[in-house]
C-alpha positions, 0 to 999 in steps of 0.5 A: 268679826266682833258684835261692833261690825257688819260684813258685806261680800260681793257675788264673786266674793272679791272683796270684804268691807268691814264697818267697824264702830269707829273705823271704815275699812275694805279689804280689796284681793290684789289681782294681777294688773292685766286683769280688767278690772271695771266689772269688777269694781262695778260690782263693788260700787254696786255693793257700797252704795246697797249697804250705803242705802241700807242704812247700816253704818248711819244709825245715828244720822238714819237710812239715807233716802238718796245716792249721788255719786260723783265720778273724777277720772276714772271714777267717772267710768266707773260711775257710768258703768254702774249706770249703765248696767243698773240705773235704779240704786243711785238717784243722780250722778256727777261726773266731773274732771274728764272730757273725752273731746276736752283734752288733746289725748296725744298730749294726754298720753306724753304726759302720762308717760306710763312706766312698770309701776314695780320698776319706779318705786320701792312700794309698787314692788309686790305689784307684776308688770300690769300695773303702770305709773306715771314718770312724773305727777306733776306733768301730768296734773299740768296737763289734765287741769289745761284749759283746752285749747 
């Protein structure tokens, strides 16, 4: 680590975000995809928005007296994960995007059509049999952004 960057670990120690001068970066451990992953990353929100308010990669703008975050899909139970176990680090929220009772789910899942993400594509190869993907984005993007009926 050199003079220009600060390194913040979670308590598990599952993640390391490096703040560089000109560049963000976080380096996230692959863990196996039959791992649940929403404490987890609960964590880390947690972690990003303690440094986010600490002020130490805003120097120039100065420490920020407010948080928002704004949640989409799965952002959202993330967000209200965060919430829930400690309401205190963040002022407000916004979740958009995803309305349990707005969306036939039966529809939902068809469209998602989930398939072993490592047996799709030449990229998802290094990941095991946990991870899934959809057999077609575009299905999917139709159907989620659907008015409801």
């Amino acid at each position: 680590m050199d003079s220009f960057g600060t390194e913040v670990c979670d308590p598990r120690g599952i993640f390391r975000l490096i703040v560089c001068s000109l560049e963000h970066r976080l380096l996230v451990q692959r863990m196996s995809g039959f791992v649940s992953q929403l404490d987890i990353q609960t964590l880390v929100l947690s972690s990003l928005v303690s440094f986010d308010r600490s002020g130490q990669h805003t120097s120039l703008a100065g420490t920020p007296t407010s948080s928002l975050l704004v949640g989409y899909s799965y952002g959202s139970f993330l967000s209200n994960s965060l919430v829930a176990a400690e309401p205190t680090p963040v002022d407000g929220v916004i979740m958009t995007g995803y309305g349990l009772k707005g969306i036939d789910q039966q529809i939902e899942l068809q469209s998602f059509a989930p398939r072993v993400a490592n047996l799709q594509s030449p990229r998802s190869e290094a990941y095991d049999a946990g991870y899934v993907a959809t057999r077609d984005l575009f299905s999917q993007i139709n159907t989620f952004f659907k008015a409801p009926d």
